[in-house]
mmCIF file of the N, C-alpha and C atoms, coordinates in Angstrom:
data_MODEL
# 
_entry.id   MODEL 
# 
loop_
_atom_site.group_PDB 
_atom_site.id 
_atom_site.type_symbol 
_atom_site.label_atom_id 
_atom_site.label_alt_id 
_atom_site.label_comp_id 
_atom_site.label_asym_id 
_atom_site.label_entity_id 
_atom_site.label_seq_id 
_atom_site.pdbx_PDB_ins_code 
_atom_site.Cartn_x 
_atom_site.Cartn_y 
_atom_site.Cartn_z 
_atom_site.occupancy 
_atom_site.B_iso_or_equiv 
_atom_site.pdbx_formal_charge 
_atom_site.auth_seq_id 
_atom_site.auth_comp_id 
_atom_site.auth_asym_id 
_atom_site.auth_atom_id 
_atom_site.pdbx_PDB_model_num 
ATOM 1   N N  . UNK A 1 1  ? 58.339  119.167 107.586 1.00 0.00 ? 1  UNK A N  1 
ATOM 2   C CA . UNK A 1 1  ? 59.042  118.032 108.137 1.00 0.00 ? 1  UNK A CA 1 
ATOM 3   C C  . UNK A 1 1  ? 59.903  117.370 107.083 1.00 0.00 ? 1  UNK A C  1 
ATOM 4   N N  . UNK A 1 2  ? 59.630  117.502 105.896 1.00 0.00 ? 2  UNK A N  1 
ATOM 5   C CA . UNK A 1 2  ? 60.268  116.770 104.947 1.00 0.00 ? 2  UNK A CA 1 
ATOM 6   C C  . UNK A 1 2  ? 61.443  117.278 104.461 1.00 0.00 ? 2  UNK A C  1 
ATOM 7   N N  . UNK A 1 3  ? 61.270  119.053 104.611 1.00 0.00 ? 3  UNK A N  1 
ATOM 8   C CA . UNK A 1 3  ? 62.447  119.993 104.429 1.00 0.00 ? 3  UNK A CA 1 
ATOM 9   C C  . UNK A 1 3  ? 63.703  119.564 105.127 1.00 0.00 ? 3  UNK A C  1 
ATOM 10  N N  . UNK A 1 4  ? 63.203  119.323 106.312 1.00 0.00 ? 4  UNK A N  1 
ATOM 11  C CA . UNK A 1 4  ? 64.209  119.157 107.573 1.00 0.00 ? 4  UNK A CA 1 
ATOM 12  C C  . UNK A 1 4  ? 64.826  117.486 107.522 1.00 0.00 ? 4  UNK A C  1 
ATOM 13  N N  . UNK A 1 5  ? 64.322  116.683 106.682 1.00 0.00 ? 5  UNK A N  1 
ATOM 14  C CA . UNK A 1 5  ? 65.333  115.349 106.228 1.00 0.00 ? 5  UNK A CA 1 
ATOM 15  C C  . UNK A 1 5  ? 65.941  115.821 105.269 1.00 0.00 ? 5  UNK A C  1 
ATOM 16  N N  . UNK A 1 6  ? 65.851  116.723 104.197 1.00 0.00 ? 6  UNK A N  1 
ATOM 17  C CA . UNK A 1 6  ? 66.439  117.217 103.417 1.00 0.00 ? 6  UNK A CA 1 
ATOM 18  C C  . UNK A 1 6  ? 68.137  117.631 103.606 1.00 0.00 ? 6  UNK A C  1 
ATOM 19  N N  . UNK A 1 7  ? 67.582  118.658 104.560 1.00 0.00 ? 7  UNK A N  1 
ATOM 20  C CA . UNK A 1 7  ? 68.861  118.881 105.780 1.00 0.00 ? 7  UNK A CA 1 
ATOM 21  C C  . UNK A 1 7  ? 69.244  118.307 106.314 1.00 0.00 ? 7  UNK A C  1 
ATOM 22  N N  . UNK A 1 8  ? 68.950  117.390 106.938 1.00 0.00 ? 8  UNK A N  1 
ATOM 23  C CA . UNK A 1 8  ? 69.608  116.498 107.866 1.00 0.00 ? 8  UNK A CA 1 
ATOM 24  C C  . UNK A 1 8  ? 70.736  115.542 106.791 1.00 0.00 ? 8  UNK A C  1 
ATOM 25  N N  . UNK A 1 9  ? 69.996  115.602 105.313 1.00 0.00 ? 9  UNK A N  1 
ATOM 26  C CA . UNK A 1 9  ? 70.654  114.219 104.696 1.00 0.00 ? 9  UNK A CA 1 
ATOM 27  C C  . UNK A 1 9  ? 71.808  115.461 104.292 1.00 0.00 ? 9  UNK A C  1 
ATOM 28  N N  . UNK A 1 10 ? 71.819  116.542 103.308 1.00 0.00 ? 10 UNK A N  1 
ATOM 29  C CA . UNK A 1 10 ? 72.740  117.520 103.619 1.00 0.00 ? 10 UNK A CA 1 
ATOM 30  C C  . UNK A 1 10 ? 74.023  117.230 104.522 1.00 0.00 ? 10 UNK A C  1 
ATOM 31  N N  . UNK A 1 11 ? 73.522  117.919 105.546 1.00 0.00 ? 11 UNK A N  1 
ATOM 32  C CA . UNK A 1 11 ? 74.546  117.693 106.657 1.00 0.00 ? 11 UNK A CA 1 
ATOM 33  C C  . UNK A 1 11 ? 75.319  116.221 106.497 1.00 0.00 ? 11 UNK A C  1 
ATOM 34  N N  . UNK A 1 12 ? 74.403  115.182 107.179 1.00 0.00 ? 12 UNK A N  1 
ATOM 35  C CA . UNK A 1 12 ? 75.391  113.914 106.824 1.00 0.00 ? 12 UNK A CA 1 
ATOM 36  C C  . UNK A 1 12 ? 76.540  113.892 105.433 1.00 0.00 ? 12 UNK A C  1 
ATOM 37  N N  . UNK A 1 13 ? 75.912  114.277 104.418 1.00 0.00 ? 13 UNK A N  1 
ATOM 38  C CA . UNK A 1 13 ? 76.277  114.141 103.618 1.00 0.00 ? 13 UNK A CA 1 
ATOM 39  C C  . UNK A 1 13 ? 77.809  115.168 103.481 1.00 0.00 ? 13 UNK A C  1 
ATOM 40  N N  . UNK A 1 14 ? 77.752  116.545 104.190 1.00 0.00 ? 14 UNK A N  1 
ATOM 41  C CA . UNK A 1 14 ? 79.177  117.462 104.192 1.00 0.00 ? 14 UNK A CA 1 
ATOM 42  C C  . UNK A 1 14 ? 79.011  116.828 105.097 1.00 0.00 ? 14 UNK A C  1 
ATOM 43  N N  . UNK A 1 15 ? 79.657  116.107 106.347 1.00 0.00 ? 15 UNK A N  1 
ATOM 44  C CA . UNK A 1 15 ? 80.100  115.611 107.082 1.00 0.00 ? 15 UNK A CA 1 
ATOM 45  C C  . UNK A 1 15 ? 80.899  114.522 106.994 1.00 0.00 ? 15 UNK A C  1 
ATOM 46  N N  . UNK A 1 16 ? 80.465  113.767 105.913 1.00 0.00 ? 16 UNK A N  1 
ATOM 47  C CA . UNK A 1 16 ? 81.123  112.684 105.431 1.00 0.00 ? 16 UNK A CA 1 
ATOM 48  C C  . UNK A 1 16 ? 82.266  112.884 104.543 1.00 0.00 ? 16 UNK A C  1 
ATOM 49  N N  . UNK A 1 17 ? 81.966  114.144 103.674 1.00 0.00 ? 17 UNK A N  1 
ATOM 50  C CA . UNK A 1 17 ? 83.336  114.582 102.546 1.00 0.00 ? 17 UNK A CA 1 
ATOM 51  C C  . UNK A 1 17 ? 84.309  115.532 103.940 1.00 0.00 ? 17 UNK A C  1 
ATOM 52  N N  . UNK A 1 18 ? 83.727  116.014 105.160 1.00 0.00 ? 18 UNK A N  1 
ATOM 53  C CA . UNK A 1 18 ? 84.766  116.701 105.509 1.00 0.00 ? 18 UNK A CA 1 
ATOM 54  C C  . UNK A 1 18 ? 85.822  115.215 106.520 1.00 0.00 ? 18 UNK A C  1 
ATOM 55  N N  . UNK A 1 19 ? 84.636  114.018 106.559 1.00 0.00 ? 19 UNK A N  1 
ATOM 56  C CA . UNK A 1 19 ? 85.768  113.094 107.603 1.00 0.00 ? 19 UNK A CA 1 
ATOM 57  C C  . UNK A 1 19 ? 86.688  112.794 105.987 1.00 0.00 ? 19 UNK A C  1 
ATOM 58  N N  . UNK A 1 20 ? 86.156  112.605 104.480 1.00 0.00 ? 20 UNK A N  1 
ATOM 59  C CA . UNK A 1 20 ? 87.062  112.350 103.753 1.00 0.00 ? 20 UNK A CA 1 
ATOM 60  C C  . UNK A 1 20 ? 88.269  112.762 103.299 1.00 0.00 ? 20 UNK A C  1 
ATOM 61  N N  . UNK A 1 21 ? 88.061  114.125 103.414 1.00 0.00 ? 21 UNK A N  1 
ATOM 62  C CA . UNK A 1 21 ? 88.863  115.639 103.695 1.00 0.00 ? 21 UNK A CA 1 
ATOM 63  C C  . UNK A 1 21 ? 90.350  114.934 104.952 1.00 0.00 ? 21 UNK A C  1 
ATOM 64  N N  . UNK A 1 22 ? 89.724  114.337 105.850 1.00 0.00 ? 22 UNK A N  1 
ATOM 65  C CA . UNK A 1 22 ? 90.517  114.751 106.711 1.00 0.00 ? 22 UNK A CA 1 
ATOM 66  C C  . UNK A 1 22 ? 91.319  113.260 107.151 1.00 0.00 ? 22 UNK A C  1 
ATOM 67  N N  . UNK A 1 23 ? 90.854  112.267 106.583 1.00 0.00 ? 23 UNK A N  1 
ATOM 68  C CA . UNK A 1 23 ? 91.383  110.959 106.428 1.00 0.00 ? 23 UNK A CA 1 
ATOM 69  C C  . UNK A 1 23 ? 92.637  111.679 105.487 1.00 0.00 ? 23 UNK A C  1 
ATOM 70  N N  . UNK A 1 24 ? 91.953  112.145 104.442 1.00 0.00 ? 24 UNK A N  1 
ATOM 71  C CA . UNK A 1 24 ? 93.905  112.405 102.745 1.00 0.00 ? 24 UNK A CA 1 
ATOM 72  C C  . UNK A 1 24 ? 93.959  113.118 103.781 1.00 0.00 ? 24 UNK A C  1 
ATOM 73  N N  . UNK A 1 25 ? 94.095  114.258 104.276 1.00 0.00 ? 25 UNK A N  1 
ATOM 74  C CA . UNK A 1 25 ? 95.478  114.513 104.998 1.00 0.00 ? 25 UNK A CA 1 
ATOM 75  C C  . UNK A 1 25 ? 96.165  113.940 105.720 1.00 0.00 ? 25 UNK A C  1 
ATOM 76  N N  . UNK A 1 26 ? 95.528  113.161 106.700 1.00 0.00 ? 26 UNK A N  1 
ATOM 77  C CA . UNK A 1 26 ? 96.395  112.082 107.818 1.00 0.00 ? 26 UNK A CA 1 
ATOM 78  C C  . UNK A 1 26 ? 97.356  110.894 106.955 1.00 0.00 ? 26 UNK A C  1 
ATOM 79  N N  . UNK A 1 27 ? 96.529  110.705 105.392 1.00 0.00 ? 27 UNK A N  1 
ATOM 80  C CA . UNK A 1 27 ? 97.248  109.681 105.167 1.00 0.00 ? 27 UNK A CA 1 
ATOM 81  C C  . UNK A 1 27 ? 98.699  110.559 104.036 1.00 0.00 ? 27 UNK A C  1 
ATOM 82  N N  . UNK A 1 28 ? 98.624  111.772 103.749 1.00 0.00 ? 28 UNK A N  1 
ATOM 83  C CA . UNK A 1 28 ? 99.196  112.660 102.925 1.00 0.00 ? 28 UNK A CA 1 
ATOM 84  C C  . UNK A 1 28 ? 100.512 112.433 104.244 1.00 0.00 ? 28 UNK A C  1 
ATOM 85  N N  . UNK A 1 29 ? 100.026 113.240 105.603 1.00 0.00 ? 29 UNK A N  1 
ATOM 86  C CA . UNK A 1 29 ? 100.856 113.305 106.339 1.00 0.00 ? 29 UNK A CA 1 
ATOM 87  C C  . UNK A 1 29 ? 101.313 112.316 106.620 1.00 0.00 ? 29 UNK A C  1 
ATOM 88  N N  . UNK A 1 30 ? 101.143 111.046 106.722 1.00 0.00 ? 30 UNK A N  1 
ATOM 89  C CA . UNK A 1 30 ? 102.153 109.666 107.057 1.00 0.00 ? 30 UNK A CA 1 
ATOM 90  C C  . UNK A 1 30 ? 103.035 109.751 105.746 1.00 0.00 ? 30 UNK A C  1 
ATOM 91  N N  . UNK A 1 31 ? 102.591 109.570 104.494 1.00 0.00 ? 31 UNK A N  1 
ATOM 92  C CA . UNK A 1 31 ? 103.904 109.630 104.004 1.00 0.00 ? 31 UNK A CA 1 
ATOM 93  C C  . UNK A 1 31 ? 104.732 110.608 103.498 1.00 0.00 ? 31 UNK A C  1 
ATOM 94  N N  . UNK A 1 32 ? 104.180 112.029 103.802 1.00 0.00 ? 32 UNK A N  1 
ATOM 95  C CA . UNK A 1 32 ? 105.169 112.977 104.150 1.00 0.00 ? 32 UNK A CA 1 
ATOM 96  C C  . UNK A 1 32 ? 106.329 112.718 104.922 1.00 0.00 ? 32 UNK A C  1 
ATOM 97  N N  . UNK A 1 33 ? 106.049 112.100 106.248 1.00 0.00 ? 33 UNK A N  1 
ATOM 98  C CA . UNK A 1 33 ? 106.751 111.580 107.453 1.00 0.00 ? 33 UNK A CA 1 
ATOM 99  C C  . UNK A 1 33 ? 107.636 110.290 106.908 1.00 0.00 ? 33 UNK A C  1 
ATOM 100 N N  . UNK A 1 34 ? 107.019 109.168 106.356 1.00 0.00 ? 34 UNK A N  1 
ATOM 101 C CA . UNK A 1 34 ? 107.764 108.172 105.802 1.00 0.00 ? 34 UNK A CA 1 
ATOM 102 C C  . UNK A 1 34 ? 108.966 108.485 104.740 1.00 0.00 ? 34 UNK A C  1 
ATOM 103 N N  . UNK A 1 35 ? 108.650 109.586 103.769 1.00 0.00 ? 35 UNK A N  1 
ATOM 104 C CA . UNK A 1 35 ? 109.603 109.764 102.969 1.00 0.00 ? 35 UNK A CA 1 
ATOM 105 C C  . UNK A 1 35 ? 110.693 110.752 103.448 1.00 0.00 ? 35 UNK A C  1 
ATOM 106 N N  . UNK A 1 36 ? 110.740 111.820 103.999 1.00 0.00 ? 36 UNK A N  1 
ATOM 107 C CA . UNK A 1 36 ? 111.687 112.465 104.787 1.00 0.00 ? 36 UNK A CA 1 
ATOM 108 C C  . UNK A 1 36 ? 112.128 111.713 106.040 1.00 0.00 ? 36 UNK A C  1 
ATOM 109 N N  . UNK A 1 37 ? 111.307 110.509 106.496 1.00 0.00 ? 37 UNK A N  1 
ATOM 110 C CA . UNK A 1 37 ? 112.425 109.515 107.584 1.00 0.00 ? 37 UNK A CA 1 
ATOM 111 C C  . UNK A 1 37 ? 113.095 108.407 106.237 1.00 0.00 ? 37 UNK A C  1 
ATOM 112 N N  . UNK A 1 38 ? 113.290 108.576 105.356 1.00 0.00 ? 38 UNK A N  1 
ATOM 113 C CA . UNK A 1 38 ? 113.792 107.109 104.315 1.00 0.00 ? 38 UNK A CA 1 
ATOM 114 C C  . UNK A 1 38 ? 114.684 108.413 103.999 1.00 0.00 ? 38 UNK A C  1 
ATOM 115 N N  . UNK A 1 39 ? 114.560 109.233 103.491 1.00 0.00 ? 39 UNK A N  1 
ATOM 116 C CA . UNK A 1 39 ? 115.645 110.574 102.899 1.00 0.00 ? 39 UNK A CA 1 
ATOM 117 C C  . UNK A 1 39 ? 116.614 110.492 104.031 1.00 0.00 ? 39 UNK A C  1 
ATOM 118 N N  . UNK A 1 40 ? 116.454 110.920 105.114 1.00 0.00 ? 40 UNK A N  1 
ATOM 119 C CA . UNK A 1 40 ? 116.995 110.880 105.901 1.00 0.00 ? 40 UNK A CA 1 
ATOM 120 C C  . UNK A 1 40 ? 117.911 109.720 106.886 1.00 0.00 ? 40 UNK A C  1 
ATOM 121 N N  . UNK A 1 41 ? 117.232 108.407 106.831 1.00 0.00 ? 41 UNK A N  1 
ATOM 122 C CA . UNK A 1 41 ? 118.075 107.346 107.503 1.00 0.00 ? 41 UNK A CA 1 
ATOM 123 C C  . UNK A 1 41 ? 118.017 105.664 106.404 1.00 0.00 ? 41 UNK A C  1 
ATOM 124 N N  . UNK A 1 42 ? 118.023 106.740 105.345 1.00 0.00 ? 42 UNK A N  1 
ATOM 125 C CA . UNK A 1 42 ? 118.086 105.526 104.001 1.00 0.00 ? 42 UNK A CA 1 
ATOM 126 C C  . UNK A 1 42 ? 119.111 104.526 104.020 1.00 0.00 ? 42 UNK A C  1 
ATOM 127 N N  . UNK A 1 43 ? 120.035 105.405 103.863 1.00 0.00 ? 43 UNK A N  1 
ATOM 128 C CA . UNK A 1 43 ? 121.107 105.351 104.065 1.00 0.00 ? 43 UNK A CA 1 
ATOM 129 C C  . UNK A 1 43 ? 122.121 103.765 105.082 1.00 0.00 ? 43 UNK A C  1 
ATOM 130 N N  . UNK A 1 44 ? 121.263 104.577 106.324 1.00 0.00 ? 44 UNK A N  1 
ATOM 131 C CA . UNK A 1 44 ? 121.797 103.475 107.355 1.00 0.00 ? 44 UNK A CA 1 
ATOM 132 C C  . UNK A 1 44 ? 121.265 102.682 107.569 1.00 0.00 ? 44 UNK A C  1 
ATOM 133 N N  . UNK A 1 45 ? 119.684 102.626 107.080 1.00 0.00 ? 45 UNK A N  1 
ATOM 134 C CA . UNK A 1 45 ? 118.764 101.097 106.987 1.00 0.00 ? 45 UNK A CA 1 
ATOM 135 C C  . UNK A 1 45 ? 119.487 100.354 105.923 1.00 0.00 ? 45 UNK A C  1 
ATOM 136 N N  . UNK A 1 46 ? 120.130 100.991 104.962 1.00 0.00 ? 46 UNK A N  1 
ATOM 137 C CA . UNK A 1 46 ? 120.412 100.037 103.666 1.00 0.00 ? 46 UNK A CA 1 
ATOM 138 C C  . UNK A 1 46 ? 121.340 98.971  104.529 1.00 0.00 ? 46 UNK A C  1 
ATOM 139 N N  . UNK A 1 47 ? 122.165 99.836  104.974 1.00 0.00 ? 47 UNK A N  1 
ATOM 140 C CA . UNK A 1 47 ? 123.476 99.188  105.518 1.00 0.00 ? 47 UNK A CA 1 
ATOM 141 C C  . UNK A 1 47 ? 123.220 98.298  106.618 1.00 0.00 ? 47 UNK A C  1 
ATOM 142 N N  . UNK A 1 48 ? 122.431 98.572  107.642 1.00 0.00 ? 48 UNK A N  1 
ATOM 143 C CA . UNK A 1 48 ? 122.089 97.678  108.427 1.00 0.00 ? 48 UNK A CA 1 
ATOM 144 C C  . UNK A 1 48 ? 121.636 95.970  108.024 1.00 0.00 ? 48 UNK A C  1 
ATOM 145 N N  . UNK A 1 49 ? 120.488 96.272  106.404 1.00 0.00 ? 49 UNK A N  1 
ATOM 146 C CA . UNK A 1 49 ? 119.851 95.459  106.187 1.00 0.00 ? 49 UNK A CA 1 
ATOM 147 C C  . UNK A 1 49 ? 120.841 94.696  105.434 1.00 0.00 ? 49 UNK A C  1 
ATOM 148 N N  . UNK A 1 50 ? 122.108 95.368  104.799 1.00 0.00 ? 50 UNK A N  1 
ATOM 149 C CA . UNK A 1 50 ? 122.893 94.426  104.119 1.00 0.00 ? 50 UNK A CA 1 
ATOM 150 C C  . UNK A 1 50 ? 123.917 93.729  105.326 1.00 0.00 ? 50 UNK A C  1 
ATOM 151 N N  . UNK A 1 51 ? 124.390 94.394  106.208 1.00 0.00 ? 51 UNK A N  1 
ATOM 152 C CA . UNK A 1 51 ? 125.018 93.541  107.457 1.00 0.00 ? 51 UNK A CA 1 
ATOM 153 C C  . UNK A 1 51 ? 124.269 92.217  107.666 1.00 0.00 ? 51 UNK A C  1 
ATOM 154 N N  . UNK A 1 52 ? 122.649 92.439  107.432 1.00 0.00 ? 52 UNK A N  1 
ATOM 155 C CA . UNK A 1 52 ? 121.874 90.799  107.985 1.00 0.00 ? 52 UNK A CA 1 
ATOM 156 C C  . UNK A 1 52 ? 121.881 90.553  107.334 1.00 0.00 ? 52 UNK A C  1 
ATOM 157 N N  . UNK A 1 53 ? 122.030 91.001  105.900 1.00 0.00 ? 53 UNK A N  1 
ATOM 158 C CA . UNK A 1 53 ? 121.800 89.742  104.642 1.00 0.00 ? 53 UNK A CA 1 
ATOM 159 C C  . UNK A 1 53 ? 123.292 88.899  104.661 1.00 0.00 ? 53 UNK A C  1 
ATOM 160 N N  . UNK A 1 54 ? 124.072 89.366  104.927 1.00 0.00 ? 54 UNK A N  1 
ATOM 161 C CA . UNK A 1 54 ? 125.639 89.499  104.532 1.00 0.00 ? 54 UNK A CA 1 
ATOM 162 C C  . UNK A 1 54 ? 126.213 88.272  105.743 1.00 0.00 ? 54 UNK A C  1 
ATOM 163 N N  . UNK A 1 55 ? 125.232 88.474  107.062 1.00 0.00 ? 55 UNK A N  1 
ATOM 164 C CA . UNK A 1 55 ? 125.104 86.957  108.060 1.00 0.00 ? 55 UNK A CA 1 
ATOM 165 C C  . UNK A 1 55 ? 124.511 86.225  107.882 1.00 0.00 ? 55 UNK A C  1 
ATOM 166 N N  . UNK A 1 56 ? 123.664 86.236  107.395 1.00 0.00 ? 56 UNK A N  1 
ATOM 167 C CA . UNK A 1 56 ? 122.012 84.971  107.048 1.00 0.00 ? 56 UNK A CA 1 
ATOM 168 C C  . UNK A 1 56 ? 123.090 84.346  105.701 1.00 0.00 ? 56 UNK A C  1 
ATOM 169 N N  . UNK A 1 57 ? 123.647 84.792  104.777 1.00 0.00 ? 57 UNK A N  1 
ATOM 170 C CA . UNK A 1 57 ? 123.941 83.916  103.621 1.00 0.00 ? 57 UNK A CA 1 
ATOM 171 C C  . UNK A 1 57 ? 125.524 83.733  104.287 1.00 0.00 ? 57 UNK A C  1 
ATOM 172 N N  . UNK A 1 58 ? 126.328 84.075  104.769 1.00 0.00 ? 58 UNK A N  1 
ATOM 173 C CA . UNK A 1 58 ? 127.377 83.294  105.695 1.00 0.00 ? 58 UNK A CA 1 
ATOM 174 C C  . UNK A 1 58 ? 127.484 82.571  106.532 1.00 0.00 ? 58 UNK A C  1 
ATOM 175 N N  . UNK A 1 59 ? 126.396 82.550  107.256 1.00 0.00 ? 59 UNK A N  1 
ATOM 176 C CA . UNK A 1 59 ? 125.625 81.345  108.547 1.00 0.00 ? 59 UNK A CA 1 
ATOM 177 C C  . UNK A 1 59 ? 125.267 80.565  109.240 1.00 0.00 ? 59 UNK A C  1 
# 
C-alpha cells in the first residue's frame, strides 16, 4: 500500500512538469504571435498612434 502512494505521488508529480511543459509553450506561442503581428503591422500602429498623439497635443 505504501508502494502505491509512492506512485501515485510520481504520477502527480510528471503531471505537473507535463501541465508546466505545456503552459511555456502556450506562453512561447503568444509571443511568437505578438512579435510577427508587431513585425508585421508595426508599422501602421506607429502611425496610427502618432495621428492621436498629433490630436490630443493640438486639441
Amino acid at each position: 500500500m505504501h508502494s502505491s502512494g509512492r506512485r501515485t505521488h510520481r504520477q502527480v508529480a510528471r503531471s505537473r512538469g507535463q501541465s508546466l511543459a505545456e503552459y511555456a509553450l502556450i506562453v512561447a506561442l503568444i509571443v511568437i504571435v505578438a512579435l510577427v503581428a508587431l513585425t508585421l503591422f508595426g508599422t501602421q500602429i506607429n502611425d496610427i498612434l502618432s495621428i492621436i498623439a498629433n490630436q490630443i497635443d493640438g486639441g
